[in-house]
N, C-alpha and C positions, 0 to 999 in steps of 0.2 A: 568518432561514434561512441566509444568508449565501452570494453568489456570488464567483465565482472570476473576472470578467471586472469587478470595479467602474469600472478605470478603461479599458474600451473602447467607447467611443463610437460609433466608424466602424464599417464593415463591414469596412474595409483600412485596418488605421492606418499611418500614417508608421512608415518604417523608423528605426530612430535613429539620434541627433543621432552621426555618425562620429567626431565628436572627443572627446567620451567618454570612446569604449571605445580609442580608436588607441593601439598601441605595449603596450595592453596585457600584457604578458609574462609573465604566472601567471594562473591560474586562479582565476575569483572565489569566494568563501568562501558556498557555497550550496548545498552539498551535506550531507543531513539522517544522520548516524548513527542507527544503532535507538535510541541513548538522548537522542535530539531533540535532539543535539549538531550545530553547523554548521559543516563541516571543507572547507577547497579541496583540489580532487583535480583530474587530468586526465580521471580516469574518468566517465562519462555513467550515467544512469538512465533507466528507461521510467514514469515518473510523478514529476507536478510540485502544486507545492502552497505555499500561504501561512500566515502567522500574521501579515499587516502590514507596515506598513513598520519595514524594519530594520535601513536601512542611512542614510547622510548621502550628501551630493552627491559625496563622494569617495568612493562603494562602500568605506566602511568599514560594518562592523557595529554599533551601536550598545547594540544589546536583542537578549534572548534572546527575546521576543515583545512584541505591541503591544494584540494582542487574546485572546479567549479562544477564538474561532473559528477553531481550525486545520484548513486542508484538505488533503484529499487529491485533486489534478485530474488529469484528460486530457492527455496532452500534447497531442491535438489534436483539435477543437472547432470546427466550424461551419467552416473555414476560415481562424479568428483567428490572425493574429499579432503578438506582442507584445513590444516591446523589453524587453529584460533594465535590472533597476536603473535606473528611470528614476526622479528626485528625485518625490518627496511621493508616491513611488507605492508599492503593496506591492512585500517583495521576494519573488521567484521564489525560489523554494527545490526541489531536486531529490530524488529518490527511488529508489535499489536497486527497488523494488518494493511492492508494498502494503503485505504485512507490515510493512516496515521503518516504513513513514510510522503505520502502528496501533501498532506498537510505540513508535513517537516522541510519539505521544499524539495523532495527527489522525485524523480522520475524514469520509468521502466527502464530495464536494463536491454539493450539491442542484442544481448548473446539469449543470454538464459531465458528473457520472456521477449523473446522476437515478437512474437503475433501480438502481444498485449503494446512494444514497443508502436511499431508500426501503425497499430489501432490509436493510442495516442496522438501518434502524428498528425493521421487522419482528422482529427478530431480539432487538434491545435491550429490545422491549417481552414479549417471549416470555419474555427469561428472567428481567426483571425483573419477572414476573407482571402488567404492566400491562394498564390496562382500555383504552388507547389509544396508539399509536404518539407519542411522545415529541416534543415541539418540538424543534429544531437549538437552541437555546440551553439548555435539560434536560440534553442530552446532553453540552455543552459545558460547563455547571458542574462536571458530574459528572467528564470526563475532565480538565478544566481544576485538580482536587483531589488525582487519581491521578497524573499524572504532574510532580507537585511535586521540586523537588530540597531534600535536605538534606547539607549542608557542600558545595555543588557538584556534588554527585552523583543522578544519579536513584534515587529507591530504586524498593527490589525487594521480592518477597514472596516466602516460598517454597512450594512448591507440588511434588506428584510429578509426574514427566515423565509416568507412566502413565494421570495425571489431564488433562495438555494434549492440547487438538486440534491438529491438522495447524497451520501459520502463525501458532506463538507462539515469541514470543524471551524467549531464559533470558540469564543472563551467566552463565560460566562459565569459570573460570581467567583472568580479567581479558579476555574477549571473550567478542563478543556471536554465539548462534548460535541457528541456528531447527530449532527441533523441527517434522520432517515425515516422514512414514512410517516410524516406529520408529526414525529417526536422526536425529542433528543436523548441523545446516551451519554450519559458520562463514564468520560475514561480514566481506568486505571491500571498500573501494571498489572494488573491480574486479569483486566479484561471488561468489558462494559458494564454498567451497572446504572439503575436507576432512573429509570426515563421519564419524563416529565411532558409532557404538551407542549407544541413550541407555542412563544408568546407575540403576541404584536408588538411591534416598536422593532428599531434598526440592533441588530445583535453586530458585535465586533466579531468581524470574521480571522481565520486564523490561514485557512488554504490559500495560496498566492490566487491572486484573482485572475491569473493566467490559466493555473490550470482548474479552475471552479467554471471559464468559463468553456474548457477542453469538455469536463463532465458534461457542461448544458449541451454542447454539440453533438455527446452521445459516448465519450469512454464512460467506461463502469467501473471503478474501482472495486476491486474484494473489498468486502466487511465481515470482518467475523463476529457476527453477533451471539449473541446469547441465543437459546432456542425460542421461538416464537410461532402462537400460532399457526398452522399450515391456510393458508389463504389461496384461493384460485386466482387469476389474472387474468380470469375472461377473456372471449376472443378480442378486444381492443387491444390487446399487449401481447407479446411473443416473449418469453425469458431469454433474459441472454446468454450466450457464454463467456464466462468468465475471462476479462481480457480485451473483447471482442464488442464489436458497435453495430451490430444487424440492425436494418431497417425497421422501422416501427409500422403500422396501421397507417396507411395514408390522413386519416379524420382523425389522426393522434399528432399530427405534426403540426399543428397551429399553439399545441401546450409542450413541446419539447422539452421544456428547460424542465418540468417536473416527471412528463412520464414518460419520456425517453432516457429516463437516469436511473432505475428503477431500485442497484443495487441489494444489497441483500434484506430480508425481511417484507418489498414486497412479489420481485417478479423473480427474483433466484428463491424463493423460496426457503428451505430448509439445506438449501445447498452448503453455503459456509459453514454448517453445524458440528461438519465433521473437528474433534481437533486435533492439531497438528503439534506434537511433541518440541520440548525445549530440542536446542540447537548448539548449546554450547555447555560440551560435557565437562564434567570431571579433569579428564585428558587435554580438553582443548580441540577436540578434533570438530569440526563442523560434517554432523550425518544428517543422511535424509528421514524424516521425517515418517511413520508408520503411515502404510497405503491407507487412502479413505477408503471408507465405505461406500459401496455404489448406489446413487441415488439415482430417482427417478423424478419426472416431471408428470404430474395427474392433471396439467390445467386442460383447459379447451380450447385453448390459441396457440398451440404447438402444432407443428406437422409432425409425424413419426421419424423423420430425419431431426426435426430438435431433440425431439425428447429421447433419441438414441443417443445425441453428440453429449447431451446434460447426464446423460448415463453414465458415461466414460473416458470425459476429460478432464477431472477436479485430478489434481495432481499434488 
C-alpha cells in the first residue's frame, strides 16, 4: 500500500542533526516540476511527497526514483515532524499542488490522505470498468509505464483540450500549463501565472492518461490557483470536498468528463486561496503548515451539510 511516514517511529522525533544543514546557502533540489523533474527553487509548495531515497549523505541527488511507489502527502499529519534529507532515509520532495504531483506520475498517499486515497481508487476503478478498487501497487505499475521518459524527456500524448477535465497538464510552447475552466495556467515555481483561452487543435498532454481518465470519472485534484473571481455553481453542481468524488446532478452525468471535475476556480470556488507556507526550513525540519482560514460556500447547490463540511475541512 505504501505509507508516507516509514521512517517515523516516535511520536516527536528528534529535530536534526544541526550540522548537516548549517551554512547551507541554496536551496535543496526537491522541488517536483509537472514533468516529475527535481529542480531547487526558493519557492515553497502546499503538498509533499516521495519516490525513495534519492539523495547521498551530501544531499546530492543520485536517481531519478528508487521505488515505483510514488506519493502524493500532507504536509501535516498527526502532529509529525520530520527532518529534511536525512541519510538512508526517503527524500522529501515538494509540490505546486496536487495537479502538479498527478501530473509528475504520483498518486495519493493511503496514510496521510486516506479519504483522497481511497476516492482515487474509486474513480480508477470506474473508469477502468473494474469489478473492484485497485491495489496501491495495480496502480503503481500502471502509472510507473505512463510516465516513462524517452531521450530524457517525459512523453506526451496528444489529446483535445475540449476532451480534458479541470486539473490536467498539457506542455505547450516548451512549458507546462494546466487546463481549468476553459483556460490554461502556466506554471511556475512560484505558482500560476498567465492564462490564456484554451485553443483548438490536439495539445500534448503531460498527466498519465490513467489518471486524467481517474479525474473524468470524478477525483478532483487540489489546484492552488491564484485568486479568481468568486462565481456561483448554481443548482446543476454541488462543490466538492477536496479529496472527495460526491455525486453530481443526475442531468450533469451525460457531460461528466467536464463538470464532474470541477476543481478549483469553478466549483471549489475560492477555497484553494488560502496559502500554505514553505515546508523546508532553514533547519531542515518538515512543519506544518499555518491553519487556513475558514471559508465558506455562498452558491445555491449546496445543502447546509456541504457548505458546513467546505467550512471546516481545508487542512
Amino acid at each position: 500500500m505504501g505509507w508516507c511516514t516509514e521512517a517515523m517511529t516516535e511520536a516527536h522525533p528528534q529535530a536534526p542533526d544541526g550540522d548537516r544543514l548549517a551554512g547551507l546557502d541554496r536551496p535543496l533540489r526537491n522541488r517536483v516540476t509537472p514533468a516529475g523533474e527535481l529542480i531547487a527553487t526558493e519557492h515553497r509548495g502546499t503538498m509533499y511527497g516521495n519516490r525513495g531515497v534519492l539523495h547521498n549523505e551530501n544531499l546530492a541527488l543520485v536517481r531519478r526514483y528508487q521505488v515505483r511507489r510514488w506519493l502524493a502527502c500532507a504536509l501535516e499529519f498527526r502532529g509529525r515532524r520530520r527532518p529534511i534529507m536525512r541519510p538512508r532515509r526517503y527524500t522529501e520532495l515538494f509540490f505546486l499542488d496536487e495537479a502538479v504531483a498527478l501530473a509528475a506520475g504520483h498518486r495519493p498517499c493511503a496514510e496521510c490522505r486516506h479519504a483522497a486515497y481511497q476516492s482515487f481508487r474509486t474513480a480508477w476503478a470506474a473508469a477502468r470498468a473494474l469489478p473492484a478498487k485497485p491495489a496501491a501497487g495495480d496502480i503503481d505499475q500502471v502509472l510507473h509505464r505512463q510516465r516513462r521518459l524517452a531521450d530524457g524527456a517525459r512523453v506526451t500524448y496528444p489529446a483535445l483540450l475540449s476532451e480534458l477535465p479541470d486539473g490536467v497538464f498539457i506542455v505547450h510552447d516548451e512549458e507546462f500549463w494546466l487546463a481549468n475552466d476553459g483556460g490554461l495556467y502556466r506554471w511556475t515555481p512560484a505558482g500560476y501565472t498567465d492564462r490564456i483561452d484554451q485553443f483548438d487543435g490536439p495539445a500534448a498532454v503531460l498527466t498519465p492518461r490513467a489518471t486524467v481518465a481517474a479525474i473524468q470519472a470524478g477525483y478532483r485534484p487540489l489546484v492552488h490557483l491564484p485568486a479568481l473571481p468568486e462565481r456561483p455553481c448554481g443548482r446543476t453542481r454541488r462543490c466538492p470536498v477536496p479529496g472527495t468524488a460526491p455525486a453530481v446532478a443526475s442531468h450533469d452525468r451525460r457531460s461528466a468528463s467536464r463538470h464532474q471535475v470541477p476543481a478549483t476556480g469553478r466549483a471549489l470556488h475560492r477555497l484553494m486561496q488560502t496559502v500554505h507556507p514553505a515546508v523546508g526550513t532553514a533547519s531542515g525540519t518538515l512543519q506544518a503548515p499555518t491553519p487556513p482560514r475558514r471559508l465558506s460556500c455562498r452558491c445555491q447547490g449546496c445543502s447546509d451539510v456541504e457548505k458546513a463540511i467546505l467550512a471546516t475541512t481545508i487542512s
